[in-house]
N, C-alpha and C positions, 0 to 999 in steps of 0.2 A: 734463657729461662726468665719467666718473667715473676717479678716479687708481690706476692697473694696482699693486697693492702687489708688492714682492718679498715669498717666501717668508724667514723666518727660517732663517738658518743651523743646524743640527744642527751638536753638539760634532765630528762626525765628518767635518763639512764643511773645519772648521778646522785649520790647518797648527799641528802639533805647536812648544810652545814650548822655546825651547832652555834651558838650565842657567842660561848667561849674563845673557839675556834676563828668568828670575824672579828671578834672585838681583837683577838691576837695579833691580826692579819692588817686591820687600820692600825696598829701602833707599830707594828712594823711597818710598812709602809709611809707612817711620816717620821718615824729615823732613818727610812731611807734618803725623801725628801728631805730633812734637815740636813743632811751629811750632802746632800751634793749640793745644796742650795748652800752652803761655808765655803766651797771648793769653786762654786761656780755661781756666783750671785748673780740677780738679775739685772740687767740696765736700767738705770732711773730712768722710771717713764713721768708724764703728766699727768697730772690727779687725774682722773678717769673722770669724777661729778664735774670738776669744774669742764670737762669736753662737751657732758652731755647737757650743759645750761646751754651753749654755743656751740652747737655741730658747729654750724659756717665757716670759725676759725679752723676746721679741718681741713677746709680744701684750699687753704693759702689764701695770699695777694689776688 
């Protein structure tokens, strides 16, 4: 027996989100981010500007 799939939703299927609603959903989102970035920090990288004054220094000796 095989299982009837529903069609995927189209963006235009979807009920419009409110203001309220994203503005909730970006703040949650960087307490997520905050809470794993305390648990799992990132590697010290290199300034990023001073690489892109000197690409050349990227590709070594």
């Amino acid at each position: 027996m095989t299982k009837k799939m529903r069609p995927t939703p189209s963006k235009a299927d979807l009920p419009p989100i409110s203001p309220e609603a994203w503005s909730a959903l970006q703040e949650l989102a960087q307490i997520i981010l905050a809470t794993y970035l305390k648990e799992h920090p990132l590697p010290d990288r290199p300034n990023t500007v001073s690489l892109a004054k000197d690409p050349v220094s990227l590709l070594g000796p």
